[in-house]
C-alpha atoms as one frame of an Amber mdcrd trajectory, in Angstrom:
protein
 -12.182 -11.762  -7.993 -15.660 -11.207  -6.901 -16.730  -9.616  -9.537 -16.827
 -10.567 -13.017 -14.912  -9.442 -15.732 -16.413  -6.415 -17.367 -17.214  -7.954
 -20.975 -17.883  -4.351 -22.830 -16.713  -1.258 -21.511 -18.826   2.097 -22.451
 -17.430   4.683 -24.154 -16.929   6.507 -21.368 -14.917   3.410 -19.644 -13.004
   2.284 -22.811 -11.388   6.071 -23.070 -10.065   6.377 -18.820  -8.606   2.690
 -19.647  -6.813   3.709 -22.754  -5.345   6.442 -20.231  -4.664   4.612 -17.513
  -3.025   2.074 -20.312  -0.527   4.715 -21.604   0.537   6.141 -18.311   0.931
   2.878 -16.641   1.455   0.061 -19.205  -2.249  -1.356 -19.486  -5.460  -1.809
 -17.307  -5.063  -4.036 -14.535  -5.676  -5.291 -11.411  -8.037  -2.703  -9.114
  -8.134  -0.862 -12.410 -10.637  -3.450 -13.475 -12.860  -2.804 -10.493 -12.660
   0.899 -10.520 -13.775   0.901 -13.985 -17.228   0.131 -12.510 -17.618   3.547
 -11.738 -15.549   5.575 -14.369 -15.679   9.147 -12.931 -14.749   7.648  -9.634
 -11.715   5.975 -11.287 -10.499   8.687 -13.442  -9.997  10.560 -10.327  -9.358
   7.643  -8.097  -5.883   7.578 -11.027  -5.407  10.482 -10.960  -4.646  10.892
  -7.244  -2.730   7.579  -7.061  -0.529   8.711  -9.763   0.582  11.787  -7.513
   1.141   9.734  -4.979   3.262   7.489  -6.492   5.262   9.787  -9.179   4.880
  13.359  -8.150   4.685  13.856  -4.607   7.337  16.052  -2.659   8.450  13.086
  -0.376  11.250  10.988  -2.082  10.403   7.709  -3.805  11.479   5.574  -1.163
   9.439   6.848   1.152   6.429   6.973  -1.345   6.980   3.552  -1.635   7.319
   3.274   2.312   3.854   4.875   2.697   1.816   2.612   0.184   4.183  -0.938
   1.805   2.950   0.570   5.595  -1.042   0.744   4.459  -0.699  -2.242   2.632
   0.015  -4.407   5.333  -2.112  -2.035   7.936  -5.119  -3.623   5.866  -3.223
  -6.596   5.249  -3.207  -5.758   1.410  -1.414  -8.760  -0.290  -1.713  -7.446
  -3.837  -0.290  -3.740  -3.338   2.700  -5.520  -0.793   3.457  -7.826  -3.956
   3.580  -5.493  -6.161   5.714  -2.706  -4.746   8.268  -4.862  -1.911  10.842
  -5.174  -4.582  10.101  -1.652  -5.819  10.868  -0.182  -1.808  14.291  -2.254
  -2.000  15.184  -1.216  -5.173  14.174   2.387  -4.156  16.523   2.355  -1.278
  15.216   0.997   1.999  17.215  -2.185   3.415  15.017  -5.604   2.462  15.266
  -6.908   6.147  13.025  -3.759   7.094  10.147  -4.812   4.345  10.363  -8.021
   5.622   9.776  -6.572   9.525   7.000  -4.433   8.172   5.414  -7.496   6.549
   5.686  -9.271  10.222   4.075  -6.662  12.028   7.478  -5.525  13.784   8.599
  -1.990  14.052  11.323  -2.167  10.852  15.309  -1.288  11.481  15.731   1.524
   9.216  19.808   1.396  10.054  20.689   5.172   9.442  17.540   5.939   7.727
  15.783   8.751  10.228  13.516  10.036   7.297  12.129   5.968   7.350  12.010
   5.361  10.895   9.985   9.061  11.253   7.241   8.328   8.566   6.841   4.777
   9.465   6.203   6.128  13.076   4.047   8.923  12.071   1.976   6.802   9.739
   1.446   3.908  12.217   0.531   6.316  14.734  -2.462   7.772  12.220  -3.576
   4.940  10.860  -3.305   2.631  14.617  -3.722   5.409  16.738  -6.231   7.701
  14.881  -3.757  11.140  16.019  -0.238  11.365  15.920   1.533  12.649  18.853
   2.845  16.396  19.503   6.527  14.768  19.570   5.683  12.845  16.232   4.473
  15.784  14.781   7.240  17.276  15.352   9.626  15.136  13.664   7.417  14.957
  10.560   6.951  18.307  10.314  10.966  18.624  10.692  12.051  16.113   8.496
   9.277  16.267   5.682   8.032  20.165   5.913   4.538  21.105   5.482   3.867
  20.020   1.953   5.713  16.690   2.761   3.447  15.682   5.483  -0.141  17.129
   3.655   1.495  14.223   0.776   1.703  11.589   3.255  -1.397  11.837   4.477
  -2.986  11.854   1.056  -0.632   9.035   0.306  -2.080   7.387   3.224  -5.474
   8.000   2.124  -4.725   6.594  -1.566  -3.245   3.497  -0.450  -5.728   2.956
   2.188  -8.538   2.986  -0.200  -6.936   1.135  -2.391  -6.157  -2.144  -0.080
  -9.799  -1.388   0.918 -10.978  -1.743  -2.577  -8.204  -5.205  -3.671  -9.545
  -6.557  -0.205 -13.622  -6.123  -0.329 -13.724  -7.231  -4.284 -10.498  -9.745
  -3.612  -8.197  -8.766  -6.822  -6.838 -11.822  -7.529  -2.789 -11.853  -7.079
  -0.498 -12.503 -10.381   0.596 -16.005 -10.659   3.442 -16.867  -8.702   2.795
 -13.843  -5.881   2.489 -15.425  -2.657   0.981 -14.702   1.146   3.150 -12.104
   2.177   2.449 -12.164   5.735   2.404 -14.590   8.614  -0.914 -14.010   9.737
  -2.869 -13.881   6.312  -3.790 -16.491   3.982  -5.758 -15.120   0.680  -8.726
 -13.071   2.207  -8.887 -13.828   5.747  -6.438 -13.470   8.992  -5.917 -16.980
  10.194  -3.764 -17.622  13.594   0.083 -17.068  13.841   1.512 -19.761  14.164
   3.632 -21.125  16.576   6.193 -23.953  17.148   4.162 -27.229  17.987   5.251
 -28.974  21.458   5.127 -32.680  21.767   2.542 -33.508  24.593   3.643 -34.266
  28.138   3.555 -37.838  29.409
């Protein structure tokens, strides 16, 4: 992590972590680095615990939305910690793994997936999101559904930001989810090596 531990926390600090501790089982990971700024991360919590346990859209597809930012800014730390939570959820593992290799997942009969994994790569690739996209969403989800995946989208986009920029060390035994990422840096794909020509 690029930052240090924090050593003492302020008043102020030690009661949003004694929060955060009861309504998620202790103060860790970006936690730690949002404490630098306590009002931001009071709020900051607040909104990510909507997203995660209160929002209209079902949990798999909560889960969908934070796996699809994730690995839009190539966050290792949030795909770690929520790949096995998407599976267990509902969605088919061969489709996480997919996502983590930059493919367009096989949802098999899973419409609701296939539309919010299209309408999120569109918005977060694209910067808009199609009429016909739209469309679907707006079918499929409804109008609060989609306002929650866009604030999902927001949530989990500022949080890879923040595990990326002040690189949140992974728990031990996580590893590189994706082909095209080692720790805190893109490196090449890579491919099959040839043997030279005579």
């Amino acid at each position: 992590m690029r930052l240090s531990p924090l050593e003492e926390l302020t008043a102020r600090q030690a009661e949003i972590s004694e929060r955060i501790a009861s309504r998620r089982g202790g103060t860790r990971g970006p936690f730690l680095i949002w404490l630098r700024s306590p009002e931001l991360c009071e709020r900051v919590e607040a909104l990510g615990a909507f997203c995660r346990f209160e929002s209209s859209l079902p949990l798999r597809l909560r889960e969908l939305s934070l796996l699809i930012a994730a690995r839009h800014f190539d966050a290792a730390y949030s795909w770690n910690a929520h790949a096995d939570k998407a599976v267990e959820a509902g969605l088919p593992a061969e489709s996480i793994e997919q996502l983590a290799r930059n493919e367009v997942p096989d949802f098999g009969d899973d419409e609701d997936a296939a539309i919010l994994h299209r309408f999120a790569t569109e918005v977060l690739r694209d910067h808009f999101v199609s009429d016909e996209t739209f469309a679907a969403g707006l079918a499929a989800f409804g109008e609060q559904g989609l306002v929650d995946l866009i604030g999902s989208l927001g949530n989990y986009s500022m949080l890879a930001m923040l595990l990326n920029t002040f690189q949140v060390d992974p728990k031990p035994g996580w590893t590189d989810p994706y082909p095209d990422v080692r720790g805190f840096a893109k490196i090449e794909p890579q491919t099959s090596l040839k043997p030279a020509s005579a």
